[in-house]
C-alpha positions as CSV (number, residue, x, y, z in Angstrom):
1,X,17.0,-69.8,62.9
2,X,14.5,-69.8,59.7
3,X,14.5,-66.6,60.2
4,X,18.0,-66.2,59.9
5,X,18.2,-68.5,56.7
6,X,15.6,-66.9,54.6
7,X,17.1,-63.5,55.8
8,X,20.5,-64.5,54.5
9,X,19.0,-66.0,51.0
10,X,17.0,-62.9,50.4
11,X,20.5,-60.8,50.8
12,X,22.4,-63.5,48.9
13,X,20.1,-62.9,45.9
14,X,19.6,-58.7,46.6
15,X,23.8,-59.0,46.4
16,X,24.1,-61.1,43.4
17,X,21.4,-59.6,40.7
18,X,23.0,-57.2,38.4
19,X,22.5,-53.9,38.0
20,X,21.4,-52.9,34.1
21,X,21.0,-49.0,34.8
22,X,24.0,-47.4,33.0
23,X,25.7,-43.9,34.2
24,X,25.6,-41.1,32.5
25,X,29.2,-41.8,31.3
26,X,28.9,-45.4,30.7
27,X,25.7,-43.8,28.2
28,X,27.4,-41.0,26.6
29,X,30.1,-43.5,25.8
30,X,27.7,-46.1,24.3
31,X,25.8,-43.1,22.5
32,X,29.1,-42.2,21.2
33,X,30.6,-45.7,19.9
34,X,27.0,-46.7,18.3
35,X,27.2,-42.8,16.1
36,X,30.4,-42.9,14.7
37,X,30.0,-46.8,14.2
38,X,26.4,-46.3,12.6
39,X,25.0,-48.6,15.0
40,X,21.1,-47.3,14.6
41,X,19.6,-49.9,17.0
42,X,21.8,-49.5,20.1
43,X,21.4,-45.2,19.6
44,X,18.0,-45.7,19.4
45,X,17.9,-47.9,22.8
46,X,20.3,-44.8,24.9
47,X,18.5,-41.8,23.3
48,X,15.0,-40.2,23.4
49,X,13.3,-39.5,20.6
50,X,14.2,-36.0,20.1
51,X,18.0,-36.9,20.5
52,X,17.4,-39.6,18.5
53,X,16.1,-37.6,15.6
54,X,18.8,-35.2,15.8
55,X,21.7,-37.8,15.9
56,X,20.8,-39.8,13.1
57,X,20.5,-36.2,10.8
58,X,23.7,-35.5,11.6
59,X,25.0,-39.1,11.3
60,X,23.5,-39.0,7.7
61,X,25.6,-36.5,6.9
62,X,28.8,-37.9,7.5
63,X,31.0,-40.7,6.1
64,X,31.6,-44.2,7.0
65,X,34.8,-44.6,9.0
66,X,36.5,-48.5,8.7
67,X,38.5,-47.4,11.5
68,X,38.2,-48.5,15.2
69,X,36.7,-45.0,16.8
70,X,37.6,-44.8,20.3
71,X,35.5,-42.7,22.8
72,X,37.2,-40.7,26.1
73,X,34.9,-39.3,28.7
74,X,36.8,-35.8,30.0
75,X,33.9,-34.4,32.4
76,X,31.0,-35.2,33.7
77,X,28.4,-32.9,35.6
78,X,25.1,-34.1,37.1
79,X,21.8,-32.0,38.3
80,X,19.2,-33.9,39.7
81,X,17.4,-35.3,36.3
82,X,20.0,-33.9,34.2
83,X,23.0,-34.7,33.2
84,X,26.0,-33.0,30.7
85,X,28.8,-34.9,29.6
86,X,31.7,-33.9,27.9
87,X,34.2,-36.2,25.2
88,X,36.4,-36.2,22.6
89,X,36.8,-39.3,20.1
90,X,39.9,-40.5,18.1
91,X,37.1,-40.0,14.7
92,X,38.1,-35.9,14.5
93,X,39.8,-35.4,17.3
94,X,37.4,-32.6,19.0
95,X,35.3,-32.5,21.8
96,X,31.8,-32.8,22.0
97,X,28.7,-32.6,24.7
98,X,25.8,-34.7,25.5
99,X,22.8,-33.5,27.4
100,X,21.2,-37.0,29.3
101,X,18.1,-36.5,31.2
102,X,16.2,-39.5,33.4
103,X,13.7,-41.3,31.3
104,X,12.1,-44.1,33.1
105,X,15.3,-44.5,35.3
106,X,17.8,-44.8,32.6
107,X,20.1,-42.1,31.5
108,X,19.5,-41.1,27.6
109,X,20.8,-38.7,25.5
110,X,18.6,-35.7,24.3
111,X,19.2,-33.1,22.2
112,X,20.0,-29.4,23.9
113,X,17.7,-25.7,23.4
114,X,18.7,-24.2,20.6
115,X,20.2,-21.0,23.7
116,X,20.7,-23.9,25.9
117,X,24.1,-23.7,28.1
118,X,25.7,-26.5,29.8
119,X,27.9,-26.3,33.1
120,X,31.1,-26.5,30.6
């Protein structure tokens, strides 16, 4: 009967705790809100260092935007450690693709090869 009880806790606890680990969409999507919204801390937590170099360049570069920006995941391929995903955003209106790779068992967006192709 412990055996039973402590069984059934154990599962109770293993059912309840929450998972942090983000998809690679739920990432691209965060990556996406925090660049067009300039928000350098949360980029910096769903990037690596290379992608975050190259975001924040190109952020630099562009103007500040009082409007609500509003993000829309339209594929999604995933290879093992790596991971492409497509969007488009209400900010211009064209698409654009991430490159995610596994870092420590969370998804974060890195910047692609120069001749680099992706699956779209």
């Amino acid at each position: 009967m412990k055996k039973i009880v402590i069984c059934s806790l154990v599962l109770l606890f293993l059912s309840c705790s929450e998972s942090t680990t983000k998809s690679p969409s739920e990432t691209a999507k965060a990556v996406a809100g925090s660049f067009f919204s300039k928000d350098e801390s949360a980029l910096k937590k769903h990037t690596t260092t290379e992608g975050y170099a190259s975001l924040i360049t190109v952020q630099n570069m562009i103007p500040d935007s009082d409007k609500n920006i509003e993000v829309e995941i339209l594929d999604e391929a995933v290879d093992g450690e790596i991971a492409w995903i497509k969007y488009s955003s209400t900010y211009d209106g064209k698409t654009g693709i991430f490159k995610l790779v596994r870092e420590n068992g969370q998804w974060k967006v890195t910047s692609k090869r120069p001749r680099e192709k992706g699956p779209f």
